[in-house]
N, CA, C, O and CB atoms as a CASP TS submission, in Angstrom:
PFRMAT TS
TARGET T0000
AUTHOR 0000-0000-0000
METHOD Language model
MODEL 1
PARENT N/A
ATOM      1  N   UNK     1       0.846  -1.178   0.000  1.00  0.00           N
ATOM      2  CA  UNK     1       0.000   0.000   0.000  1.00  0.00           C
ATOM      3  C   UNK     1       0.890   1.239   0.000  1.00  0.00           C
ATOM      4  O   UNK     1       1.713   1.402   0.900  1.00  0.00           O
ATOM      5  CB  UNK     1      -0.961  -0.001   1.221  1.00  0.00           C
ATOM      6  N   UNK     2       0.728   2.182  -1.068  1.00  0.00           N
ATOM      7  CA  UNK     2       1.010   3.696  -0.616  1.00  0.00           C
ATOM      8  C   UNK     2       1.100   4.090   0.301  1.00  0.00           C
ATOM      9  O   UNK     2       0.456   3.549   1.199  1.00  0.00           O
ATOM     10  CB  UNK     2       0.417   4.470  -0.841  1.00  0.00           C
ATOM     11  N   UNK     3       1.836   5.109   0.579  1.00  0.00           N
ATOM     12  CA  UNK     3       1.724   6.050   1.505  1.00  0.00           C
ATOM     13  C   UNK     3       1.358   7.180   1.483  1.00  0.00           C
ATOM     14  O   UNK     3       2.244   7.982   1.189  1.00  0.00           O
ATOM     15  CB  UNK     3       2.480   6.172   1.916  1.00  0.00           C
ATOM     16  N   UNK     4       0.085   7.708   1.741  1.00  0.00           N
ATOM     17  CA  UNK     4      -0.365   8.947   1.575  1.00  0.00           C
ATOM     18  C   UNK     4       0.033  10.118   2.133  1.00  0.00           C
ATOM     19  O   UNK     4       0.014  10.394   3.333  1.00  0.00           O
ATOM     20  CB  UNK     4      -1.352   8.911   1.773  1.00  0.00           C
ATOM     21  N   UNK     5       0.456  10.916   1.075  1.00  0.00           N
ATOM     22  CA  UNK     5       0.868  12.140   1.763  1.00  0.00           C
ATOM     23  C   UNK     5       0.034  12.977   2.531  1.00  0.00           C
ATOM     24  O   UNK     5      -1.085  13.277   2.116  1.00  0.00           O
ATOM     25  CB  UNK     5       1.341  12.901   0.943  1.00  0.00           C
ATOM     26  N   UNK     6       0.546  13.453   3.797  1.00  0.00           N
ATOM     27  CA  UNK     6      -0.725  14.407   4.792  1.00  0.00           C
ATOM     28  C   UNK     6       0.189  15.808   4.309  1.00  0.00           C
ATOM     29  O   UNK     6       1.387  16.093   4.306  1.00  0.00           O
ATOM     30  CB  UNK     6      -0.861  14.019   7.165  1.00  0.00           C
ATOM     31  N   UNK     7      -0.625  16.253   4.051  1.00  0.00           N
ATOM     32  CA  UNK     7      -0.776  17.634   4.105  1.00  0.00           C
ATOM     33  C   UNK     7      -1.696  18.680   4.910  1.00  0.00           C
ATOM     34  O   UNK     7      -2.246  19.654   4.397  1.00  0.00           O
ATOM     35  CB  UNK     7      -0.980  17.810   3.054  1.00  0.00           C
ATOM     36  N   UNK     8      -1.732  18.477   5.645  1.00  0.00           N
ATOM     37  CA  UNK     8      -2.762  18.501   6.658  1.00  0.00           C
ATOM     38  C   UNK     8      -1.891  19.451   7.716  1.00  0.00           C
ATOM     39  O   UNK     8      -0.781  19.189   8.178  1.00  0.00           O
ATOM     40  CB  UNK     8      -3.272  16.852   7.244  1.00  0.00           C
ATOM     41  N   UNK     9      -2.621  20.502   7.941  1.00  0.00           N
ATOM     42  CA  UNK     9      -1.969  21.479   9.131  1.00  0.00           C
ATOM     43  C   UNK     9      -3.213  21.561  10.885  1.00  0.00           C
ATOM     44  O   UNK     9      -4.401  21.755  11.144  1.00  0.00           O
ATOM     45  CB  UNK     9      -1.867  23.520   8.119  1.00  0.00           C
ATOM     46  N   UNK    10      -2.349  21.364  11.378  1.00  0.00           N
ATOM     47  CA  UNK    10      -3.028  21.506  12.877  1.00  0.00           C
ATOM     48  C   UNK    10      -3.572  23.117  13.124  1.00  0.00           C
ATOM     49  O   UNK    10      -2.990  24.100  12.667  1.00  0.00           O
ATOM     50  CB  UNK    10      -1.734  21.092  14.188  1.00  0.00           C
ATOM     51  N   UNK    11      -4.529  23.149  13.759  1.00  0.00           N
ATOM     52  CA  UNK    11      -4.558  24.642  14.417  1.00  0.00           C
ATOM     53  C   UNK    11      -5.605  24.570  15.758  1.00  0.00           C
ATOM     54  O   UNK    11      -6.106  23.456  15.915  1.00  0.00           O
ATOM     55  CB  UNK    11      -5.205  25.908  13.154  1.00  0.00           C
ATOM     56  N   UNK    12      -5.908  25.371  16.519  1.00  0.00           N
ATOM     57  CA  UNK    12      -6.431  25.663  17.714  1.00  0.00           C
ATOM     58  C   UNK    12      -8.157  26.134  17.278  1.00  0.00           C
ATOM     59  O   UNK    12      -8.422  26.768  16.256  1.00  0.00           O
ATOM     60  CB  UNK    12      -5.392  26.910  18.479  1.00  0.00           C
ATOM     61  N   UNK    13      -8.863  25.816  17.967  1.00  0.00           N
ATOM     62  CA  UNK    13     -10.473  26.457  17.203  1.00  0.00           C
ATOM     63  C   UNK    13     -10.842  26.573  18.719  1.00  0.00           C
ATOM     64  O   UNK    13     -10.650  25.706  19.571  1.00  0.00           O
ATOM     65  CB  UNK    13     -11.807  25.172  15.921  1.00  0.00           C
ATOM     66  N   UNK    14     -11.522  28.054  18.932  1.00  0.00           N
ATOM     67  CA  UNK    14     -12.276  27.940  20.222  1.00  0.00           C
ATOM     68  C   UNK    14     -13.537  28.022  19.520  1.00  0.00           C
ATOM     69  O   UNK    14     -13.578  28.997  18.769  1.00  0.00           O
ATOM     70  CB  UNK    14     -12.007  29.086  21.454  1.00  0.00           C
ATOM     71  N   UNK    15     -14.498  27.362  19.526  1.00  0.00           N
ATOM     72  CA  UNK    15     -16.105  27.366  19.744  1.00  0.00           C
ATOM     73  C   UNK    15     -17.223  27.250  20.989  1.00  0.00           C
ATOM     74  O   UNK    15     -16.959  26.539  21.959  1.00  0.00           O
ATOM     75  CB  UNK    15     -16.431  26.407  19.084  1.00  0.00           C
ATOM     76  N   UNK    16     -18.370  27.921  20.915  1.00  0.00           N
ATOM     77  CA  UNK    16     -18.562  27.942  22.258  1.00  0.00           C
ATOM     78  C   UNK    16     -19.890  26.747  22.536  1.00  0.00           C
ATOM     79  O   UNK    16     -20.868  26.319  21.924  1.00  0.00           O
ATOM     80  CB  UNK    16     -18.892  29.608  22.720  1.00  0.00           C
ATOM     81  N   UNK    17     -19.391  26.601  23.504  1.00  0.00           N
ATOM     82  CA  UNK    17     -20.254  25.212  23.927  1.00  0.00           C
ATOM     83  C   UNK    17     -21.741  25.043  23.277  1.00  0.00           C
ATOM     84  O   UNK    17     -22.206  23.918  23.463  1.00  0.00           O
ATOM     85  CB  UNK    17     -20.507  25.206  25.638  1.00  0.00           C
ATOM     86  N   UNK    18     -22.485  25.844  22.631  1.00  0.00           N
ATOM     87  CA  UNK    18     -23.575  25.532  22.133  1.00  0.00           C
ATOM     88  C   UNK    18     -23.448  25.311  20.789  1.00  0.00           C
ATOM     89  O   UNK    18     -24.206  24.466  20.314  1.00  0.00           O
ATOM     90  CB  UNK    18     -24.443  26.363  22.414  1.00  0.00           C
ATOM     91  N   UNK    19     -22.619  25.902  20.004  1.00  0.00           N
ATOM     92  CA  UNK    19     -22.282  25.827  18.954  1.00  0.00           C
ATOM     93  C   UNK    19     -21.365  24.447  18.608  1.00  0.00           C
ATOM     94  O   UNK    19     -21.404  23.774  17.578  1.00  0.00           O
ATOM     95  CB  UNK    19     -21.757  27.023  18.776  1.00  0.00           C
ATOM     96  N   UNK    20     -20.384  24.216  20.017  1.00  0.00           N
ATOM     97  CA  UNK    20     -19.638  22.622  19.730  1.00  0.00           C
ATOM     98  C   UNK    20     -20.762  21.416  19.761  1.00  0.00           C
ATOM     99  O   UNK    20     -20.842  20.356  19.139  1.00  0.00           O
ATOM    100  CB  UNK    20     -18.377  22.195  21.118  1.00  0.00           C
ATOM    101  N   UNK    21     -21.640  22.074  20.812  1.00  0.00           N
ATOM    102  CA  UNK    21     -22.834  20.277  21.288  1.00  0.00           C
ATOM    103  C   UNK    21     -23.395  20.496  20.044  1.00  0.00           C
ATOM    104  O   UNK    21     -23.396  19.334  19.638  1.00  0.00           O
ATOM    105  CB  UNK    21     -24.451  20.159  22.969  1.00  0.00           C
ATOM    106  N   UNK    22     -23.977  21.291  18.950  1.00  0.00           N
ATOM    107  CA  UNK    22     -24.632  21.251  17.388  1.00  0.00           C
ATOM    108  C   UNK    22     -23.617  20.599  16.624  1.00  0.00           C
ATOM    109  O   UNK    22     -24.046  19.580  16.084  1.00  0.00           O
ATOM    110  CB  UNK    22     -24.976  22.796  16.642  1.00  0.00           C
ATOM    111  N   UNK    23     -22.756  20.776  16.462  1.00  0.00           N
ATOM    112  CA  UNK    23     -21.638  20.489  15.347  1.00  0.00           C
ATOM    113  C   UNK    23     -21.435  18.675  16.187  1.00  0.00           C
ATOM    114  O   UNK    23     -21.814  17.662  15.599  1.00  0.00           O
ATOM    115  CB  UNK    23     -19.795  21.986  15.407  1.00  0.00           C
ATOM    116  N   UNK    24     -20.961  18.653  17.211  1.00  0.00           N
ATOM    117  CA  UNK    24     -20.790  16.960  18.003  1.00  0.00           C
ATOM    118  C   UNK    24     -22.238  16.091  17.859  1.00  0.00           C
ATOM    119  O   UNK    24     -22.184  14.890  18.125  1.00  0.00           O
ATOM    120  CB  UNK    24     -20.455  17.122  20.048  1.00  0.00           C
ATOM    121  N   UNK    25     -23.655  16.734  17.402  1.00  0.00           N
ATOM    122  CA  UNK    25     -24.340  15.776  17.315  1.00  0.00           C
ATOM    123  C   UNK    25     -24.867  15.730  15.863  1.00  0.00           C
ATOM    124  O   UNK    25     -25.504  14.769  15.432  1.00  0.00           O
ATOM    125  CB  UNK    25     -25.253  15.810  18.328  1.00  0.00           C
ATOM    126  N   UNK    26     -24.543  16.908  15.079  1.00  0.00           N
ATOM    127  CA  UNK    26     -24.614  16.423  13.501  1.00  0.00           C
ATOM    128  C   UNK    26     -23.707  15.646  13.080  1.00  0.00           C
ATOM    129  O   UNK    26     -24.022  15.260  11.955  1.00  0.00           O
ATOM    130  CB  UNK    26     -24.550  17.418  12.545  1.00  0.00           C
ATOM    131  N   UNK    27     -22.461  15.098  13.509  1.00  0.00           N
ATOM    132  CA  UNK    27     -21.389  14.538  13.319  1.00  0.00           C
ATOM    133  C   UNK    27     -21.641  13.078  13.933  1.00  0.00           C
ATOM    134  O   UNK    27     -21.309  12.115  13.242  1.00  0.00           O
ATOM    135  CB  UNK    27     -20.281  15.366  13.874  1.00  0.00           C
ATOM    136  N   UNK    28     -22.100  12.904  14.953  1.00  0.00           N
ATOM    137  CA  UNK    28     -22.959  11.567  14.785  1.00  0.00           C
ATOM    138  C   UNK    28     -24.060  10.841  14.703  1.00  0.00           C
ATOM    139  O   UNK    28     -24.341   9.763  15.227  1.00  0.00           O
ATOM    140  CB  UNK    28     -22.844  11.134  15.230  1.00  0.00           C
ATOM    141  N   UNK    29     -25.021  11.954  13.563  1.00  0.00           N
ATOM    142  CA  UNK    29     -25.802  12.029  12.796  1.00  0.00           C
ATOM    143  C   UNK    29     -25.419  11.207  11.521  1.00  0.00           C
ATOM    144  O   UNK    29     -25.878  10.197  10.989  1.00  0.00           O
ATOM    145  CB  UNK    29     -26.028  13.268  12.693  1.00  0.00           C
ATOM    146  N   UNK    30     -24.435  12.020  11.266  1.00  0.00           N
ATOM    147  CA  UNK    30     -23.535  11.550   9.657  1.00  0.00           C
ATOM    148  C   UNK    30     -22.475  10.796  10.111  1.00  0.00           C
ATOM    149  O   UNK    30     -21.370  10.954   9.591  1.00  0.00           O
ATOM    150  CB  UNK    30     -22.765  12.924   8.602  1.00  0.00           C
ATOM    151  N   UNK    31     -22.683   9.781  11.245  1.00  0.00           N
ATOM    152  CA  UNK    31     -21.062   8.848  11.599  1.00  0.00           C
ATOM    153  C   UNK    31     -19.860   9.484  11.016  1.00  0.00           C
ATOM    154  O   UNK    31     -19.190   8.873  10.182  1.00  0.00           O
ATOM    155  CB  UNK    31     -20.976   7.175  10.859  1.00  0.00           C
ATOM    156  N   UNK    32     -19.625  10.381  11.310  1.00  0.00           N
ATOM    157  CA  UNK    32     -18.148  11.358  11.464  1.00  0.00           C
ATOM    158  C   UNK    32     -17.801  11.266  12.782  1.00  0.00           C
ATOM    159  O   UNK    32     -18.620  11.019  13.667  1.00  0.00           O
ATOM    160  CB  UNK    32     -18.254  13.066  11.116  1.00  0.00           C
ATOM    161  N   UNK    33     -16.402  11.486  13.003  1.00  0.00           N
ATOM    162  CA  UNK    33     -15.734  12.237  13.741  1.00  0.00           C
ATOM    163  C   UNK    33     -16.086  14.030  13.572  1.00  0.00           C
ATOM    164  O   UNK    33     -16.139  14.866  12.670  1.00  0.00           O
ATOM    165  CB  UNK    33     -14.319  11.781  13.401  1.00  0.00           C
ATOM    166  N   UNK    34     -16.271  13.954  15.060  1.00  0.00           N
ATOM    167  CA  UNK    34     -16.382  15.711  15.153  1.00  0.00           C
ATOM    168  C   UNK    34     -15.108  16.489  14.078  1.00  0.00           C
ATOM    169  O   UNK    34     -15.227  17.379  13.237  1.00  0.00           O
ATOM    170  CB  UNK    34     -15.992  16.290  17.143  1.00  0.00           C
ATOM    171  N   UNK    35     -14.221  15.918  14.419  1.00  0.00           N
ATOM    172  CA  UNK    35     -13.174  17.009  13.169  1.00  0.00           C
ATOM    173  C   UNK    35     -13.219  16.575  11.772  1.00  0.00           C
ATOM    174  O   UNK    35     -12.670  17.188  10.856  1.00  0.00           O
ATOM    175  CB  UNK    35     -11.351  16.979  13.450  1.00  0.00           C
ATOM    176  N   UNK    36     -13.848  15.569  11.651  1.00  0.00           N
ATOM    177  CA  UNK    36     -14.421  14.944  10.245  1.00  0.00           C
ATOM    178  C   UNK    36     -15.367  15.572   9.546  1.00  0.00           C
ATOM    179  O   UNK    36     -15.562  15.656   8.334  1.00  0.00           O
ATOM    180  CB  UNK    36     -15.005  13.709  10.378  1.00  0.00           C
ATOM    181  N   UNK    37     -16.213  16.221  10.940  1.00  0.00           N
ATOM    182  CA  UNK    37     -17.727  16.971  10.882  1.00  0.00           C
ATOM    183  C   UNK    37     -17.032  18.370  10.083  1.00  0.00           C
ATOM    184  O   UNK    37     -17.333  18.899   9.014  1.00  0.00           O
ATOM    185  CB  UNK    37     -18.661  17.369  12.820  1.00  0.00           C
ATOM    186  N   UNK    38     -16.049  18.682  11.030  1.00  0.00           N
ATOM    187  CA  UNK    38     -15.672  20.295  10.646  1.00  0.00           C
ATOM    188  C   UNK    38     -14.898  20.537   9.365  1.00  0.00           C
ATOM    189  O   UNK    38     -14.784  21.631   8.813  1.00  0.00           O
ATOM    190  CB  UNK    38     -14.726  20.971  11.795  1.00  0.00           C
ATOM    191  N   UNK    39     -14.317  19.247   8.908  1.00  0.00           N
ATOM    192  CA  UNK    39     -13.458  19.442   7.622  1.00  0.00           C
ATOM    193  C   UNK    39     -14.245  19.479   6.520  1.00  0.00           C
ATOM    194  O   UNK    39     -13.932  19.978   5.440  1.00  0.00           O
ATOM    195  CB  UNK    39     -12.448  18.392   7.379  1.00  0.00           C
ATOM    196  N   UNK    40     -15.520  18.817   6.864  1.00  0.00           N
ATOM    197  CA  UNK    40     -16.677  18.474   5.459  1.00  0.00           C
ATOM    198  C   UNK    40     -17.282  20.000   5.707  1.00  0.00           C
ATOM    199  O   UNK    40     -17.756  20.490   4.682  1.00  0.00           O
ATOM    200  CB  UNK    40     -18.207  16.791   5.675  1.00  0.00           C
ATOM    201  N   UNK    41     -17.336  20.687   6.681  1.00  0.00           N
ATOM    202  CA  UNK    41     -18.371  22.005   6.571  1.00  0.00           C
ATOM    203  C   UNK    41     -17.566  22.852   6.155  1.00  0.00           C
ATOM    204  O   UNK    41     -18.009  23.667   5.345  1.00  0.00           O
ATOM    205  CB  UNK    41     -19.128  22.598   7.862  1.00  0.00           C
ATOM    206  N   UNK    42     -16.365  22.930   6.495  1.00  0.00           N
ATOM    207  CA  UNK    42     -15.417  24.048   5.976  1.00  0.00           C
ATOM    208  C   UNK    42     -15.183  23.883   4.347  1.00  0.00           C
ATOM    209  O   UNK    42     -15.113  24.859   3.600  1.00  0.00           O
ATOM    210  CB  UNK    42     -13.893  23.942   6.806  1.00  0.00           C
ATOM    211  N   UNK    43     -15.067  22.437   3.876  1.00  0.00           N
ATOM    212  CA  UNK    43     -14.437  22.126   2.808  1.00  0.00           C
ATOM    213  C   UNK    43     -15.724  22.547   1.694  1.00  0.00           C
ATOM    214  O   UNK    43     -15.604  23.118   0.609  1.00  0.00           O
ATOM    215  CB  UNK    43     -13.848  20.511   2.882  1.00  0.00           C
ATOM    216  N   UNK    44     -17.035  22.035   2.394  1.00  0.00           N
ATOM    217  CA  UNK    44     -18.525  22.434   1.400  1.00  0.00           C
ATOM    218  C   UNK    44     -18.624  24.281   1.443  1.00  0.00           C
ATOM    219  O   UNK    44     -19.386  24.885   0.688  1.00  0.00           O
ATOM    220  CB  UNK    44     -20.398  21.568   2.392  1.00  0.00           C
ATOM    221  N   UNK    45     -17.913  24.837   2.236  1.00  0.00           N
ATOM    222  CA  UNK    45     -18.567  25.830   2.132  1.00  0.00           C
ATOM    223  C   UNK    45     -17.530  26.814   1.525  1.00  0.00           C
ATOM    224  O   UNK    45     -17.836  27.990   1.332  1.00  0.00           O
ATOM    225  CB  UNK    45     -19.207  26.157   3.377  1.00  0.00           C
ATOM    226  N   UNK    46     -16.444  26.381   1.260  1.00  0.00           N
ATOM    227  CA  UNK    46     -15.156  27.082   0.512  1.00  0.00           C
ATOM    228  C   UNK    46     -15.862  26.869  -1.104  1.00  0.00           C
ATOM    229  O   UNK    46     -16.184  27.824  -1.811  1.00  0.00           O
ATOM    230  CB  UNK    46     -13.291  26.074   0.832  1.00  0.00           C
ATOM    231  N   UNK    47     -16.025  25.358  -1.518  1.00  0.00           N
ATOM    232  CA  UNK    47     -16.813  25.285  -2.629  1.00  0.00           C
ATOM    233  C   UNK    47     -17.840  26.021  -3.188  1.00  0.00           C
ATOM    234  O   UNK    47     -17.972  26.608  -4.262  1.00  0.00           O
ATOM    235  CB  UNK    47     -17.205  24.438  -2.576  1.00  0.00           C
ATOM    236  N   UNK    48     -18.776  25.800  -1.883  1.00  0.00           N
ATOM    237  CA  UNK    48     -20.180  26.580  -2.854  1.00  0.00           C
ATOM    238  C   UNK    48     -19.821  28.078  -2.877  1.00  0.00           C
ATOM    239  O   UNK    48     -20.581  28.814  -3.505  1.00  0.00           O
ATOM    240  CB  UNK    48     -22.009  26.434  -2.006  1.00  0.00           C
ATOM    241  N   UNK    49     -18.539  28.715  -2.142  1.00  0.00           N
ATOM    242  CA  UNK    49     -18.288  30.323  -2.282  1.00  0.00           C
ATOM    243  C   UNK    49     -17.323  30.152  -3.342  1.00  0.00           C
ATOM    244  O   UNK    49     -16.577  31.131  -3.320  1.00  0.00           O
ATOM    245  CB  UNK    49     -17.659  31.253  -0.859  1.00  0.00           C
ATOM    246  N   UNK    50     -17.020  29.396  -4.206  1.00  0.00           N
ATOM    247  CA  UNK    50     -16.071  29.278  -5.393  1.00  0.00           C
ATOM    248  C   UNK    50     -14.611  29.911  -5.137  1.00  0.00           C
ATOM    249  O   UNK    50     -14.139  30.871  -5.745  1.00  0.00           O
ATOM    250  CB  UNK    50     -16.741  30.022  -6.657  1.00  0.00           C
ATOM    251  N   UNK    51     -13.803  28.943  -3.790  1.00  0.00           N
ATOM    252  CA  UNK    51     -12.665  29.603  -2.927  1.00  0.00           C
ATOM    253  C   UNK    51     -11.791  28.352  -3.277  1.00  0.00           C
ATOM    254  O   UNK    51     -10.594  28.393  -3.561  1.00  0.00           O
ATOM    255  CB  UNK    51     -12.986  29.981  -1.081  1.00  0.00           C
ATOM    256  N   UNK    52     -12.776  26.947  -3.198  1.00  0.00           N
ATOM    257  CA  UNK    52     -12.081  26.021  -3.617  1.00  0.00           C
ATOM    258  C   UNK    52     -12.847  25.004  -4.453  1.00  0.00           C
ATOM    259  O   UNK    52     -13.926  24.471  -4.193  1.00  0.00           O
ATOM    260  CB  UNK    52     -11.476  25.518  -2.578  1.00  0.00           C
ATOM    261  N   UNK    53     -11.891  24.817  -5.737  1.00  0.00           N
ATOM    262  CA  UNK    53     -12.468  24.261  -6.701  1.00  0.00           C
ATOM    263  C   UNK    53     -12.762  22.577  -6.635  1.00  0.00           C
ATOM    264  O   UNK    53     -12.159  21.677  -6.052  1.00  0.00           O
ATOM    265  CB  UNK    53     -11.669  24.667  -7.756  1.00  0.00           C
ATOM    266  N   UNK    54     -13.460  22.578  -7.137  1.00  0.00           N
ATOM    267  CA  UNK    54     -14.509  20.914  -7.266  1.00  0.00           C
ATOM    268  C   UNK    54     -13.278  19.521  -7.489  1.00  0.00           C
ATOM    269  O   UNK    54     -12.557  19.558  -8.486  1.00  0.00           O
ATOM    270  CB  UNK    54     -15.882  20.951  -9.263  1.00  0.00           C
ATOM    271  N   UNK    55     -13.171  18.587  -6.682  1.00  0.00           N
ATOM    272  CA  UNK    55     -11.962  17.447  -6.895  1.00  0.00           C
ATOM    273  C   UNK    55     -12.748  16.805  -8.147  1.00  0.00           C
ATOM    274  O   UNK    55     -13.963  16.769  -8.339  1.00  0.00           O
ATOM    275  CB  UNK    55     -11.603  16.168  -5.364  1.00  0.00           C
ATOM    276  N   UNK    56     -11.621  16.271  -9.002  1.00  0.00           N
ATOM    277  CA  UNK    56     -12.293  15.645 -10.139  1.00  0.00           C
ATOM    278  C   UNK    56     -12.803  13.922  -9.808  1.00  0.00           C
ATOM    279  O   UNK    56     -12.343  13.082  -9.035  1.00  0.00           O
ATOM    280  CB  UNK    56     -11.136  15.753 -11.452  1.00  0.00           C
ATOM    281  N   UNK    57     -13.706  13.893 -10.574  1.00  0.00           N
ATOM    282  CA  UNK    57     -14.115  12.475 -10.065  1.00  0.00           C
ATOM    283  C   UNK    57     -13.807  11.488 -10.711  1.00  0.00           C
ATOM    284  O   UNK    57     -13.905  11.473 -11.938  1.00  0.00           O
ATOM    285  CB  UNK    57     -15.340  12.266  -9.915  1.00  0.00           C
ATOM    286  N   UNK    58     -13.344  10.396  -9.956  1.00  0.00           N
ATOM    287  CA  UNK    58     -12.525   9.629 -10.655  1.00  0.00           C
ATOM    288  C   UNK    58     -13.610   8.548 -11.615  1.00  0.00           C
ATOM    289  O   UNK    58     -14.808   8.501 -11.335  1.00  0.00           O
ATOM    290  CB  UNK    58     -11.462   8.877  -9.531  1.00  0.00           C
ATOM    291  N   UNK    59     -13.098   7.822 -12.606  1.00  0.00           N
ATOM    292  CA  UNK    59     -14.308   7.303 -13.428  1.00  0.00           C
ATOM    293  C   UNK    59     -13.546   5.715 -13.141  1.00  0.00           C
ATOM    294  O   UNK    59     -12.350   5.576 -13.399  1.00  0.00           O
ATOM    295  CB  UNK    59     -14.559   8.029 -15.400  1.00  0.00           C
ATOM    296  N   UNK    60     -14.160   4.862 -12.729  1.00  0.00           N
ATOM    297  CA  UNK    60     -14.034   3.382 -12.051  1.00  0.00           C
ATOM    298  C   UNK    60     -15.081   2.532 -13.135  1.00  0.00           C
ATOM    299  O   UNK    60     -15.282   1.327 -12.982  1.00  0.00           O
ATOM    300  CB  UNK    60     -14.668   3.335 -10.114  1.00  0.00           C
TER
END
């Protein structure tokens, strides 16, 4: 197996407790991990503001 490159940067997020218990129970709503939760909302919403462009889909 490959080894996938992380590119992936750490950072600090304060959110406040009402806003974390929403985000921790849509996340196991959609069986995510809470930071699984936050990478899919950040990542959908860079998209639909056309900040980051669409991954191509692979054809299988």
């Amino acid at each position: 197996m490959a080894k996938k490159e992380s590119s992936n940067k750490s950072f600090v997020l304060r959110v406040d407790a009402e806003t974390m218990d929403a985000i921790e129970k849509w996340a196991a709503d959609e069986f995510r991990s809470t930071n699984g939760q936050l990478q899919w909302i950040i990542t959908e919403a860079l998209r639909k503001s056309g900040r980051l462009k669409k991954k191509k889909e692979s054809k299988e």
